[in-house]
PyMOL Python script that loads the backbone (N, CA, C, O; Angstrom):
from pymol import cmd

cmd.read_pdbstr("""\
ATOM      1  N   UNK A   1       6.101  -7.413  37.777  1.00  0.00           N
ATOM      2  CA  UNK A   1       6.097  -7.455  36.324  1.00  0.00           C
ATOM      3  C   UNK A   1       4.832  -8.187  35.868  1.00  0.00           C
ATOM      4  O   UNK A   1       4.561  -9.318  36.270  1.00  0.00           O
ATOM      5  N   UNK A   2       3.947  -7.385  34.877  1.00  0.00           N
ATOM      6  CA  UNK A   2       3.150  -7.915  34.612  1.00  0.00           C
ATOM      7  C   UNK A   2       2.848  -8.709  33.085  1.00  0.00           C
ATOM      8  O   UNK A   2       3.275  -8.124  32.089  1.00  0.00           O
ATOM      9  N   UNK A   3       2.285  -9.731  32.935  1.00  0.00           N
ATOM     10  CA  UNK A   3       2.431 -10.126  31.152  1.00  0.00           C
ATOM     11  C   UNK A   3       0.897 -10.302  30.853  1.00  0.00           C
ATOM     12  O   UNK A   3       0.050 -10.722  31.642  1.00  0.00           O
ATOM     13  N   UNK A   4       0.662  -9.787  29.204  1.00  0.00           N
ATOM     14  CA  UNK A   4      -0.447  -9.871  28.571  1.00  0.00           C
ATOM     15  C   UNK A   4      -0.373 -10.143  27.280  1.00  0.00           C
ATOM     16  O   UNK A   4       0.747 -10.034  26.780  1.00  0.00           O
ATOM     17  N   UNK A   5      -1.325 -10.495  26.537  1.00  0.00           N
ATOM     18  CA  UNK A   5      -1.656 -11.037  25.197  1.00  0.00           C
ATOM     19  C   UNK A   5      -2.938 -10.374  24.851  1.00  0.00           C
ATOM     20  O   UNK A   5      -3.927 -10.608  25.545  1.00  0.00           O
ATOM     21  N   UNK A   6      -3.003  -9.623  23.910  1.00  0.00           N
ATOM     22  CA  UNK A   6      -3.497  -8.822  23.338  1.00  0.00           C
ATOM     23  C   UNK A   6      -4.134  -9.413  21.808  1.00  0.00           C
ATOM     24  O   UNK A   6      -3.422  -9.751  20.863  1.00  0.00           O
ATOM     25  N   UNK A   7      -5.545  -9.442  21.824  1.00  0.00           N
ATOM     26  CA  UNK A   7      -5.692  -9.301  20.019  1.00  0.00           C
ATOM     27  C   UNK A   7      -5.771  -8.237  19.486  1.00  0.00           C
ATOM     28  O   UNK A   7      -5.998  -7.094  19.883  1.00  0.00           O
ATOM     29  N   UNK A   8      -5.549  -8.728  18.467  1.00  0.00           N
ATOM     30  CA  UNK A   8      -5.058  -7.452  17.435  1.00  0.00           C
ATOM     31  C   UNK A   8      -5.868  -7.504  15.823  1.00  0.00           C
ATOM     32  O   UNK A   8      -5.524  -8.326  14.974  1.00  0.00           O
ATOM     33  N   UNK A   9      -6.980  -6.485  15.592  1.00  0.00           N
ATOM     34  CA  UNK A   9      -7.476  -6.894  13.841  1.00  0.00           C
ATOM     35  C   UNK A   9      -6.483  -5.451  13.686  1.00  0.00           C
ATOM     36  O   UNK A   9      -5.815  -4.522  14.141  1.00  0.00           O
ATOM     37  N   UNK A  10      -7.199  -6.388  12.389  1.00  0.00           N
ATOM     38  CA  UNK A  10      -6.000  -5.161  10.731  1.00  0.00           C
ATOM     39  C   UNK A  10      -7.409  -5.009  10.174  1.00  0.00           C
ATOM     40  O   UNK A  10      -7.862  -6.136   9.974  1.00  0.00           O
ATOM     41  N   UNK A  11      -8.570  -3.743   9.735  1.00  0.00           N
ATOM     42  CA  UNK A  11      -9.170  -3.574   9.361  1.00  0.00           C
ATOM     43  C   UNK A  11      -8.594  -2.960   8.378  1.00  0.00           C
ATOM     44  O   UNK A  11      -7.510  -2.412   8.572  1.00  0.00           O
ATOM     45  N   UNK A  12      -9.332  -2.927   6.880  1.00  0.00           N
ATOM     46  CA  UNK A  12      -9.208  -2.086   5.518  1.00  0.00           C
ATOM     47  C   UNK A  12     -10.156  -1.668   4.882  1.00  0.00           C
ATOM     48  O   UNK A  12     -11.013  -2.239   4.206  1.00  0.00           O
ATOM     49  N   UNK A  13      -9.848   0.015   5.282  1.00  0.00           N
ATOM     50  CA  UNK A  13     -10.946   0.799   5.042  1.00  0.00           C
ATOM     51  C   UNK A  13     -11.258   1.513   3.753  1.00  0.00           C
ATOM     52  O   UNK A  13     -10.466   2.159   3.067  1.00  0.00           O
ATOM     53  N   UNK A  14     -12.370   1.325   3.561  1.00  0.00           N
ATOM     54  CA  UNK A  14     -12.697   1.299   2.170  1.00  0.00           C
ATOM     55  C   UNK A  14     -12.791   2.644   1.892  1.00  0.00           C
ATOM     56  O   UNK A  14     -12.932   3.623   2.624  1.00  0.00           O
ATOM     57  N   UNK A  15     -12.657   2.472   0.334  1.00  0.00           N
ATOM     58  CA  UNK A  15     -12.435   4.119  -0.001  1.00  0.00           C
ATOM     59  C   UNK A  15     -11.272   4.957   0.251  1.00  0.00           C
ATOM     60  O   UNK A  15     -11.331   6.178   0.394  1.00  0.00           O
ATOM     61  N   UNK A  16     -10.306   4.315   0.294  1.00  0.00           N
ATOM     62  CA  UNK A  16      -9.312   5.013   0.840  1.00  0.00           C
ATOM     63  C   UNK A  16      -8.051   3.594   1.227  1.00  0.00           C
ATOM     64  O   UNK A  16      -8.438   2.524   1.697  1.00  0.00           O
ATOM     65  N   UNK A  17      -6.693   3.859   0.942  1.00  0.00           N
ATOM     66  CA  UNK A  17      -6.030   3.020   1.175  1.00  0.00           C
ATOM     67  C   UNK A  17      -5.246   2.920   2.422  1.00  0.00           C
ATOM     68  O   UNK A  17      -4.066   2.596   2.281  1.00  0.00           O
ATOM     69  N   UNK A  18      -5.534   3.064   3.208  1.00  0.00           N
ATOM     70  CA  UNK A  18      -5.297   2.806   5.329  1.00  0.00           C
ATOM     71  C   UNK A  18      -5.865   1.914   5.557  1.00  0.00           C
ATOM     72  O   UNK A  18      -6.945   1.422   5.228  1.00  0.00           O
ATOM     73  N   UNK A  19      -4.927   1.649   6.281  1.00  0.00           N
ATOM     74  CA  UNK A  19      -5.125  -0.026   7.217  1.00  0.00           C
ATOM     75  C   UNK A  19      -5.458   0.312   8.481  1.00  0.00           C
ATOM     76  O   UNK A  19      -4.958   1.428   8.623  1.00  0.00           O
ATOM     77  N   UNK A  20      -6.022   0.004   9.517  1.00  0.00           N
ATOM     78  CA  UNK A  20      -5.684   0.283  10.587  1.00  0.00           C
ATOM     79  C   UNK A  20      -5.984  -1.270  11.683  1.00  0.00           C
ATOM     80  O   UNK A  20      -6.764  -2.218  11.591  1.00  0.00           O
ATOM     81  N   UNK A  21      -5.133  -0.958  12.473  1.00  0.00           N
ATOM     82  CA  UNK A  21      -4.850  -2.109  13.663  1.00  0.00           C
ATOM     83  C   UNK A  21      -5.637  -1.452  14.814  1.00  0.00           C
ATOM     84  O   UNK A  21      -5.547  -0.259  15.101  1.00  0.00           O
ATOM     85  N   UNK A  22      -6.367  -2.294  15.403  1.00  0.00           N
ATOM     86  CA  UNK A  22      -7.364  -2.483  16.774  1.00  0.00           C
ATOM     87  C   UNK A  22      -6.805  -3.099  17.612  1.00  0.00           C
ATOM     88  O   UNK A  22      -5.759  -3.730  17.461  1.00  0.00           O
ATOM     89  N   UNK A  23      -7.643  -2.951  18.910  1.00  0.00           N
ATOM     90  CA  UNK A  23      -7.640  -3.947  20.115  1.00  0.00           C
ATOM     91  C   UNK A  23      -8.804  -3.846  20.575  1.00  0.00           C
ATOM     92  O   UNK A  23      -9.342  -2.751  20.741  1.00  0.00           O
ATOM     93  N   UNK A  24      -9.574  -5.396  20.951  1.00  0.00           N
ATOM     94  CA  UNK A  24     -10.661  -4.791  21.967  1.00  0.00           C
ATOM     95  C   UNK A  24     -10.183  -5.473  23.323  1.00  0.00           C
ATOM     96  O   UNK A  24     -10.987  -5.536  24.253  1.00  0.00           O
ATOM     97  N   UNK A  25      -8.894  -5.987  23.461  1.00  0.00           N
ATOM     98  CA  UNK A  25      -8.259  -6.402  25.138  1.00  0.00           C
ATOM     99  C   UNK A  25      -7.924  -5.257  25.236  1.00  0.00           C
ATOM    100  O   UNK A  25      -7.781  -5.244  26.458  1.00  0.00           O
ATOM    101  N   UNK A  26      -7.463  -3.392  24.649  1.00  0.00           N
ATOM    102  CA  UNK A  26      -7.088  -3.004  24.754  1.00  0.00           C
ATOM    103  C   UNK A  26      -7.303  -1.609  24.524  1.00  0.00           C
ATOM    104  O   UNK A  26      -6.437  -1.063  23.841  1.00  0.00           O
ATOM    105  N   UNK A  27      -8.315  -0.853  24.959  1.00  0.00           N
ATOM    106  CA  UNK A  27      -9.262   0.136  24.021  1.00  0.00           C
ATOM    107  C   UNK A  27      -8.335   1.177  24.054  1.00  0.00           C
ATOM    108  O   UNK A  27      -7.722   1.387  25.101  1.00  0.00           O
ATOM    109  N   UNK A  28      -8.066   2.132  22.664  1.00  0.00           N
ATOM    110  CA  UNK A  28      -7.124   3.440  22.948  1.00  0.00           C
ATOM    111  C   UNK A  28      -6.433   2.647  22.074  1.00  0.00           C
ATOM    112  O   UNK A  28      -6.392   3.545  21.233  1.00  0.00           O
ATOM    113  N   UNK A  29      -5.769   1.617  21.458  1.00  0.00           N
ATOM    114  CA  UNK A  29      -4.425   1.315  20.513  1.00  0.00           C
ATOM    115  C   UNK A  29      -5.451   1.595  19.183  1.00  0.00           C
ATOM    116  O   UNK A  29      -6.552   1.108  18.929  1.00  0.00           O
ATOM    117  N   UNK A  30      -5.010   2.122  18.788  1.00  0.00           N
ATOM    118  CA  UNK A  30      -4.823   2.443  17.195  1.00  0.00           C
ATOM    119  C   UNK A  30      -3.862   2.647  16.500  1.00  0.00           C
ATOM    120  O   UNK A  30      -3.108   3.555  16.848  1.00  0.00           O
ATOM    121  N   UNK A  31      -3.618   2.027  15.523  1.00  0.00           N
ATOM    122  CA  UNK A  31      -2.601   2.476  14.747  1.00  0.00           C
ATOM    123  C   UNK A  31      -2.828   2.344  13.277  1.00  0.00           C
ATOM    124  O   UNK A  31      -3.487   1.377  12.896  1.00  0.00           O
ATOM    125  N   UNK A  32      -2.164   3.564  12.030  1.00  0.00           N
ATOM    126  CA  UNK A  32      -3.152   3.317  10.855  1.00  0.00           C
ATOM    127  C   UNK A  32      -1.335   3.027  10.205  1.00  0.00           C
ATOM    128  O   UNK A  32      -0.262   3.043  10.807  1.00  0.00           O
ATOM    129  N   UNK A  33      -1.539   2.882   9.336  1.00  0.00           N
ATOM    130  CA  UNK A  33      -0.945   2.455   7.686  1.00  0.00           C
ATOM    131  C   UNK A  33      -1.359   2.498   6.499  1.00  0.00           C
ATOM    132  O   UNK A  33      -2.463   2.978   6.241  1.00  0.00           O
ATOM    133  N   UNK A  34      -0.513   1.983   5.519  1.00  0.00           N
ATOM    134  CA  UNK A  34      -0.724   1.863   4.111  1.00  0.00           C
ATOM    135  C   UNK A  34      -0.846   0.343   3.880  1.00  0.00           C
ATOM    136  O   UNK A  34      -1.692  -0.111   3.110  1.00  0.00           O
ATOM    137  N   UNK A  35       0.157  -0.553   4.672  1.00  0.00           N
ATOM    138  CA  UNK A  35       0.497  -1.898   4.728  1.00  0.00           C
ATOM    139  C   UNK A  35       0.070  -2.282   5.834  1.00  0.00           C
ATOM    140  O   UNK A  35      -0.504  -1.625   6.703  1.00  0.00           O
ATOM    141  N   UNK A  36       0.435  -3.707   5.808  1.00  0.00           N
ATOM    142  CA  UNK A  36      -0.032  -4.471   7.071  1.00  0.00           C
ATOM    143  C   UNK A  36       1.908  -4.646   7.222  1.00  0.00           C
ATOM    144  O   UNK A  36       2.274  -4.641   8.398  1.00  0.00           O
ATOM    145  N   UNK A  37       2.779  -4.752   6.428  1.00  0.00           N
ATOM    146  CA  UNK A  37       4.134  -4.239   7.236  1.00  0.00           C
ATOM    147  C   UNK A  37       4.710  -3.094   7.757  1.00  0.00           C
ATOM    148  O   UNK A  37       5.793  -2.976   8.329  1.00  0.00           O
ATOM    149  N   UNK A  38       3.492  -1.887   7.384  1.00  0.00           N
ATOM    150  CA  UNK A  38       3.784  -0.690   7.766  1.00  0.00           C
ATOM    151  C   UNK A  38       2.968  -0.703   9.603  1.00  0.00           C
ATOM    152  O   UNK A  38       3.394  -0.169  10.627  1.00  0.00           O
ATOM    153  N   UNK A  39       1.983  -1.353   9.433  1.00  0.00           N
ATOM    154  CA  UNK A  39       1.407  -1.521  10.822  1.00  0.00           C
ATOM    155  C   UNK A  39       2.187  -2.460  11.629  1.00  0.00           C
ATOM    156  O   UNK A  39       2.132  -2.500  12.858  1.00  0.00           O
ATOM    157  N   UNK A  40       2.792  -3.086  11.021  1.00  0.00           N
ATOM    158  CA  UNK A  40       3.448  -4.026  11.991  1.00  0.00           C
ATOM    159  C   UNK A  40       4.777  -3.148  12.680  1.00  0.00           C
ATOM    160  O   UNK A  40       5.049  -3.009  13.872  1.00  0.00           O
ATOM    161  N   UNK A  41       5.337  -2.730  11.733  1.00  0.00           N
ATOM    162  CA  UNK A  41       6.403  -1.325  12.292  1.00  0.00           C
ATOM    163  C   UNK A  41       6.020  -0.691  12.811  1.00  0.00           C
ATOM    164  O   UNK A  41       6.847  -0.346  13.656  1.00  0.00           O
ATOM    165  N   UNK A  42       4.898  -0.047  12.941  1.00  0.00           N
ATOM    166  CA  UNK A  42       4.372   0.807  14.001  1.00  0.00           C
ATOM    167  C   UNK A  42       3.905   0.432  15.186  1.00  0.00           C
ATOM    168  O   UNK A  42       3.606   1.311  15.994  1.00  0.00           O
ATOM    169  N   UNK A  43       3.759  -0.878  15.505  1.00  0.00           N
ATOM    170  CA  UNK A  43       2.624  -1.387  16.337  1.00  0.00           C
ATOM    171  C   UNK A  43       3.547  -1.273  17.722  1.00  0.00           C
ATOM    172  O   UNK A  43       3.156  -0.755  18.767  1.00  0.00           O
ATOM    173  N   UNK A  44       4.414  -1.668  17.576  1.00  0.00           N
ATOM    174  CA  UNK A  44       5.440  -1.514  18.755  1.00  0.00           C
ATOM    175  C   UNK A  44       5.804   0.161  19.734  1.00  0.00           C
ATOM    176  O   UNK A  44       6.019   0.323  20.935  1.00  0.00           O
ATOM    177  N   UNK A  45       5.750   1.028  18.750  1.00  0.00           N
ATOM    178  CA  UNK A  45       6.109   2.333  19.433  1.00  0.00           C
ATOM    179  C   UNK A  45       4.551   2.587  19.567  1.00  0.00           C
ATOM    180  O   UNK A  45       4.464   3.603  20.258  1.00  0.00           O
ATOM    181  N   UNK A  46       3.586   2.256  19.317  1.00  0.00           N
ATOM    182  CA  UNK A  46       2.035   2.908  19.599  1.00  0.00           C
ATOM    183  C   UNK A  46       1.507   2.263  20.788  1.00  0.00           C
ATOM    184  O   UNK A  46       0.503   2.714  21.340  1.00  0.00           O
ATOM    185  N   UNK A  47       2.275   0.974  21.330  1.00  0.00           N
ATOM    186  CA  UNK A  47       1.992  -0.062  22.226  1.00  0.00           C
ATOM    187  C   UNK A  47       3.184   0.838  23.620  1.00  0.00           C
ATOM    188  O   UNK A  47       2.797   1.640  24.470  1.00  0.00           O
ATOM    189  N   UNK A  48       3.770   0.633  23.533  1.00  0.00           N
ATOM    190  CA  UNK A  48       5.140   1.549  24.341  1.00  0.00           C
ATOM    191  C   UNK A  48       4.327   3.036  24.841  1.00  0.00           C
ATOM    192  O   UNK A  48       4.015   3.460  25.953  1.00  0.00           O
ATOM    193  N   UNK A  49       4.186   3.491  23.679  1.00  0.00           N
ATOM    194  CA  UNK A  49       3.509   5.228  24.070  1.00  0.00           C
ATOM    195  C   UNK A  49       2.356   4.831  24.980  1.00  0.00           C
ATOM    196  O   UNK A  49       2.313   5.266  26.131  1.00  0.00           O
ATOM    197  N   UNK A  50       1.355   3.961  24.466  1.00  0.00           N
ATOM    198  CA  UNK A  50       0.494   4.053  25.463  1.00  0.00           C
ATOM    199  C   UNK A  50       0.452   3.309  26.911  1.00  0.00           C
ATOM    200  O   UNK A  50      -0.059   3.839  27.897  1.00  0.00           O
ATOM    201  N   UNK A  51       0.947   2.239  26.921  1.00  0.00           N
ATOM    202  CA  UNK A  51       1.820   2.123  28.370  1.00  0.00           C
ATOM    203  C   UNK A  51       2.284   2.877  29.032  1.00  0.00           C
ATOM    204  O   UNK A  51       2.097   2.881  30.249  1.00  0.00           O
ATOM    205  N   UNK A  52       2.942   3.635  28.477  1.00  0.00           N
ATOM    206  CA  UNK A  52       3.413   4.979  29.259  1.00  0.00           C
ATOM    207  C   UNK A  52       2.209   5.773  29.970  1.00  0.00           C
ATOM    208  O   UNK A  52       1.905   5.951  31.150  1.00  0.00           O
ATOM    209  N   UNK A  53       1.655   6.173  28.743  1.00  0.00           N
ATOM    210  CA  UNK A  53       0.923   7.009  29.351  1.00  0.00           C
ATOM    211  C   UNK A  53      -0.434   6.667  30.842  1.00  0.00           C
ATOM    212  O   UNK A  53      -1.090   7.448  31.531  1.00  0.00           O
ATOM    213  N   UNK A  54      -0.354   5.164  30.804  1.00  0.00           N
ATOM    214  CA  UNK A  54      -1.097   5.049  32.049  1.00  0.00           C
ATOM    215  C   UNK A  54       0.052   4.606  33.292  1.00  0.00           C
ATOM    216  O   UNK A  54      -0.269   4.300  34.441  1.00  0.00           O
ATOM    217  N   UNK A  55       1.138   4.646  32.878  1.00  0.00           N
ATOM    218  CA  UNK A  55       1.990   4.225  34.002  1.00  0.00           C
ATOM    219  C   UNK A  55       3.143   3.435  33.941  1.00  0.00           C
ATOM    220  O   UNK A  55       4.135   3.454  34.670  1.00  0.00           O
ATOM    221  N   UNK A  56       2.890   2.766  33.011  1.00  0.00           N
ATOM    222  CA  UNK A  56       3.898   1.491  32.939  1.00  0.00           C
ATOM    223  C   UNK A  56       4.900   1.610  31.805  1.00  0.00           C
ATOM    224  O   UNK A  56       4.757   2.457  30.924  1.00  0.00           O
ATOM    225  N   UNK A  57       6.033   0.659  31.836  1.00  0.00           N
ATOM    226  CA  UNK A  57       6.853   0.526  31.088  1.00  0.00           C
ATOM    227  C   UNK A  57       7.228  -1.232  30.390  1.00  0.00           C
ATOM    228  O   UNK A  57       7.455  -2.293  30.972  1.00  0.00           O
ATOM    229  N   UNK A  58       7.126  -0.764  28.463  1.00  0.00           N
ATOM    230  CA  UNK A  58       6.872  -1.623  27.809  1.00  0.00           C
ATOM    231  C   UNK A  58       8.758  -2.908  28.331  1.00  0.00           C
ATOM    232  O   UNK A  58       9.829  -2.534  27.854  1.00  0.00           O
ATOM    233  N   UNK A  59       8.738  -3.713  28.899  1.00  0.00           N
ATOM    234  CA  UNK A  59      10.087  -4.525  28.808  1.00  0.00           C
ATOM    235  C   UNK A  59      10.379  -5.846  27.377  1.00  0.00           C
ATOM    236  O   UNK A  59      11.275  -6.011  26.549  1.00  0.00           O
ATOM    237  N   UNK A  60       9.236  -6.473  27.667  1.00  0.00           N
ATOM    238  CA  UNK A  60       9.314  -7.129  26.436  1.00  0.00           C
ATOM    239  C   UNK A  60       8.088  -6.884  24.935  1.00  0.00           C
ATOM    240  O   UNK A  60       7.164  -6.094  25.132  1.00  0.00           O
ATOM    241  N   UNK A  61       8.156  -7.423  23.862  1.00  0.00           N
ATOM    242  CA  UNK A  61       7.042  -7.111  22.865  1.00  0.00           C
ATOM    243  C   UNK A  61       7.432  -8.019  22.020  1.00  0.00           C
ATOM    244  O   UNK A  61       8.597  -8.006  21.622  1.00  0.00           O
ATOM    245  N   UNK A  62       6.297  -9.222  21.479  1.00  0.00           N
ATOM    246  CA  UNK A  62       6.500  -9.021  20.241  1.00  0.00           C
ATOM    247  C   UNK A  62       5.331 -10.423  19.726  1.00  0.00           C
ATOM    248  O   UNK A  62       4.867 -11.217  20.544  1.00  0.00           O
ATOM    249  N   UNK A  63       5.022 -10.466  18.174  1.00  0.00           N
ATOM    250  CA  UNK A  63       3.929 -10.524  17.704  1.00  0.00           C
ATOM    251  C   UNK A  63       3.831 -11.921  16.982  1.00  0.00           C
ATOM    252  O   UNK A  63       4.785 -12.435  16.398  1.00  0.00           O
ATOM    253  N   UNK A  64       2.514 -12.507  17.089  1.00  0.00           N
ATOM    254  CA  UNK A  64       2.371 -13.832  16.774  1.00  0.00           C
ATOM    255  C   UNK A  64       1.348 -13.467  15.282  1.00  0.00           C
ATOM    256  O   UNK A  64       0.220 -13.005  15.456  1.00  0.00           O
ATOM    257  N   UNK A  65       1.745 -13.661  14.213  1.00  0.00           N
ATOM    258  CA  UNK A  65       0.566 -13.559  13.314  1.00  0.00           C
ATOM    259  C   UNK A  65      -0.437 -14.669  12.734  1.00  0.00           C
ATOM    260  O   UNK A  65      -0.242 -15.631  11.991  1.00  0.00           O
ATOM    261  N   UNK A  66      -1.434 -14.231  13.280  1.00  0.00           N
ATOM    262  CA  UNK A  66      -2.020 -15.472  12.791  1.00  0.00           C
ATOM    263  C   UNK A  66      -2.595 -15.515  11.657  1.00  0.00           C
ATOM    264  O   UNK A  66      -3.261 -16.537  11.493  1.00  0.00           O
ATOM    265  N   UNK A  67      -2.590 -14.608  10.600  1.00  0.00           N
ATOM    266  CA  UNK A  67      -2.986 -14.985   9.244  1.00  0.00           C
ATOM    267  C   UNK A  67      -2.813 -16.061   8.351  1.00  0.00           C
ATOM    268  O   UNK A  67      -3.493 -16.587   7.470  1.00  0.00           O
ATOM    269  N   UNK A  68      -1.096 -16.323   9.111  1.00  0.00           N
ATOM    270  CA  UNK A  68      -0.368 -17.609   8.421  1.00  0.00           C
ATOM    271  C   UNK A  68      -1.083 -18.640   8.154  1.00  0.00           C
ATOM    272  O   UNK A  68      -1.293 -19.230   7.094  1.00  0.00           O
ATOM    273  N   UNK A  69      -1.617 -18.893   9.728  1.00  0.00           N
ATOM    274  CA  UNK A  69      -2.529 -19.900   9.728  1.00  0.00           C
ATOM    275  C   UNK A  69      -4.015 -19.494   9.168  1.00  0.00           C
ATOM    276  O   UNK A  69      -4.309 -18.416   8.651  1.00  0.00           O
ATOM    277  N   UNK A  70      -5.016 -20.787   9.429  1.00  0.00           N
ATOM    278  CA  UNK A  70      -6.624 -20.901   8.717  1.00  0.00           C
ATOM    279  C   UNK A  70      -7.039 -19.904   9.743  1.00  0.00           C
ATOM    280  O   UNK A  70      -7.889 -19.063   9.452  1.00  0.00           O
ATOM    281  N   UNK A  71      -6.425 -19.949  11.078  1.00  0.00           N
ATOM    282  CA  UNK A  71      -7.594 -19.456  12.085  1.00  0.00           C
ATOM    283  C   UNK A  71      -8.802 -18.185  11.988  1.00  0.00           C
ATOM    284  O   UNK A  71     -10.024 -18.077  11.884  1.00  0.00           O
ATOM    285  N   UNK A  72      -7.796 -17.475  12.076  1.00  0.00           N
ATOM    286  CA  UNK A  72      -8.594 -16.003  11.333  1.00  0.00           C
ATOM    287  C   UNK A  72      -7.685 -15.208  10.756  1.00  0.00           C
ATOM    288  O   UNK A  72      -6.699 -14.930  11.438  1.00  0.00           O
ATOM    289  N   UNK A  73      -7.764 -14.781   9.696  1.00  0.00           N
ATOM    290  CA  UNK A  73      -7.660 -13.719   8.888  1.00  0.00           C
ATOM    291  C   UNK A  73      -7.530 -12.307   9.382  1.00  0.00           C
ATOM    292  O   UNK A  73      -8.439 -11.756  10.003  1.00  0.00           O
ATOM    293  N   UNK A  74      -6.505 -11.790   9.127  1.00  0.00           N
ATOM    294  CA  UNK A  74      -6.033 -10.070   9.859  1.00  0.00           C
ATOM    295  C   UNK A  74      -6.421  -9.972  11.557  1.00  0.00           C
ATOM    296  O   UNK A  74      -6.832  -9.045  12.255  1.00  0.00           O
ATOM    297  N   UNK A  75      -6.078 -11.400  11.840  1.00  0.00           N
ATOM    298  CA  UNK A  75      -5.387 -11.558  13.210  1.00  0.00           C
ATOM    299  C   UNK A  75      -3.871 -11.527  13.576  1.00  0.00           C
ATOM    300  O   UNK A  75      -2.950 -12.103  12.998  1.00  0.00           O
ATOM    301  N   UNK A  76      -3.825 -10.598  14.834  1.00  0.00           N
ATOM    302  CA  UNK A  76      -2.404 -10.601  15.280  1.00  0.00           C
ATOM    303  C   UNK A  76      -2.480 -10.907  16.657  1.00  0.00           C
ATOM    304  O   UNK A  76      -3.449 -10.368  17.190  1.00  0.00           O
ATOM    305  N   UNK A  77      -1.487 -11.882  17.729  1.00  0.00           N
ATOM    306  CA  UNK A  77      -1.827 -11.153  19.007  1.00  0.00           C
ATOM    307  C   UNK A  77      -0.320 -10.747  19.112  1.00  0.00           C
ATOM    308  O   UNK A  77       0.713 -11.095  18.539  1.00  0.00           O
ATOM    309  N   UNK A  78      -0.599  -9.992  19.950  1.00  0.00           N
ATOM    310  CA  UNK A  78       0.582  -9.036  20.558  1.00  0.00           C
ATOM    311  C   UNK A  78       0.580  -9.986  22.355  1.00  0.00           C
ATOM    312  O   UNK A  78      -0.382 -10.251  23.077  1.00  0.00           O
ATOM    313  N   UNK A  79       2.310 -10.320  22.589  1.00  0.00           N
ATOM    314  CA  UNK A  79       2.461 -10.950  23.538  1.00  0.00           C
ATOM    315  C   UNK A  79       2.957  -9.576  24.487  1.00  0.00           C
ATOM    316  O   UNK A  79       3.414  -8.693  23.761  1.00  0.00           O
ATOM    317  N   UNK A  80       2.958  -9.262  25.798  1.00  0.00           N
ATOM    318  CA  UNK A  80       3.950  -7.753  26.469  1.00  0.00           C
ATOM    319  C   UNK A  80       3.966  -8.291  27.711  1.00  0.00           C
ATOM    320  O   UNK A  80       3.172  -8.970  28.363  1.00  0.00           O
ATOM    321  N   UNK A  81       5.302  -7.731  27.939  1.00  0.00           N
ATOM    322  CA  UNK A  81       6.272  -7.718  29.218  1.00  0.00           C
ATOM    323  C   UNK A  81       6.448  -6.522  29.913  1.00  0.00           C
ATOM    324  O   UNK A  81       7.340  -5.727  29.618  1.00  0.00           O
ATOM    325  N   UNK A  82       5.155  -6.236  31.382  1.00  0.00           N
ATOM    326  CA  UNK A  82       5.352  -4.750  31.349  1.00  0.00           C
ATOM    327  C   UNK A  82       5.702  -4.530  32.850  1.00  0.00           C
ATOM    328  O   UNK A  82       5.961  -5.530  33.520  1.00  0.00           O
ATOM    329  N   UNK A  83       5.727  -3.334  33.414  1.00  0.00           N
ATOM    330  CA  UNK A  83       6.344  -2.928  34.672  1.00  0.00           C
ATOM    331  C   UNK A  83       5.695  -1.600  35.119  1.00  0.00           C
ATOM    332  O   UNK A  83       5.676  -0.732  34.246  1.00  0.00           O
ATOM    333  N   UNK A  84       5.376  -1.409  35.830  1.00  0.00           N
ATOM    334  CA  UNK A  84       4.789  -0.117  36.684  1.00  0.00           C
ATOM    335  C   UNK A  84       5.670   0.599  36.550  1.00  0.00           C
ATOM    336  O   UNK A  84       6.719   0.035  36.238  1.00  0.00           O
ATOM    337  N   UNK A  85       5.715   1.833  36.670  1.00  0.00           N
ATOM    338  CA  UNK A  85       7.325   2.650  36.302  1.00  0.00           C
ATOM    339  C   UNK A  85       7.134   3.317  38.084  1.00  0.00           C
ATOM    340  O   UNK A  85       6.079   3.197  38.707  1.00  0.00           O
ATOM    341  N   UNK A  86       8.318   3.960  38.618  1.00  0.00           N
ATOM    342  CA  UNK A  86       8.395   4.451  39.488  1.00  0.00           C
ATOM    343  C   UNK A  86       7.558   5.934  39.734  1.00  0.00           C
ATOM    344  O   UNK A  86       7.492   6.838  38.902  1.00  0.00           O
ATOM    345  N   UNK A  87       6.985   5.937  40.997  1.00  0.00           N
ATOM    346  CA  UNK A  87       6.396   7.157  41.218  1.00  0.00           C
ATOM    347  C   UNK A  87       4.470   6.572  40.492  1.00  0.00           C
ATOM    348  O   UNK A  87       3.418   6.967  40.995  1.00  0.00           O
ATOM    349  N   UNK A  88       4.554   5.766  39.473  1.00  0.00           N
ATOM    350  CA  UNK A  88       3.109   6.010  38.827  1.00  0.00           C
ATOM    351  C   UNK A  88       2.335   4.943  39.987  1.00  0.00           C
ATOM    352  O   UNK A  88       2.604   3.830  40.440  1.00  0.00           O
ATOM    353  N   UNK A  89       1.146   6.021  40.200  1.00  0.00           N
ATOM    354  CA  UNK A  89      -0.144   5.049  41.146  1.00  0.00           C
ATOM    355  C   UNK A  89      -0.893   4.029  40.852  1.00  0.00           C
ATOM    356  O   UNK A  89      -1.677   3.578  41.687  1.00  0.00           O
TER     357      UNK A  89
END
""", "prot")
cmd.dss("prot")
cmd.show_as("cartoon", "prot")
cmd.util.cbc("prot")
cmd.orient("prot")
């Protein structure tokens, strides 16, 4: 079982009202919205799908926001609990 911590921006793209969530621990996650609670609902099944698709399976998930705090602004990290799935190389 493997565990990772992931950052996460919320970019807002201009001209247009979509949000979208990044990774650079994590290249390939994208996920867009209207909200930053609509990305946060999504962030979980877009994190899962792509685990999958290189092999593994998502066990635990879930998200520290750091906007709350001064640190940075349309920071998230994403904490994961993952597992090699059977059969994947």
């Amino acid at each position: 079982m493997d565990h990772a911590e992931w950052s996460l921006k919320i970019l807002e793209l201009k001209d247009s009202d979509l949000m979208m969530l990044i990774s650079d621990d994590h290249k390939g996650l994208y996920v867009q919205g209207r909200s930053r609670d609509e990305l946060m609902e999504r962030l979980p099944r877009a994190v899962k799908d792509l685990l999958e698709a290189e092999g593994k399976s998502l066990i635990t998930f879930s998200t520290i926001d750091e906007s709350a705090g001064i640190s940075e602004p349309n920071h998230v990290k994403a904490r994961l609990e993952m597992a090699s799935t059977a059969g994947a190389a």
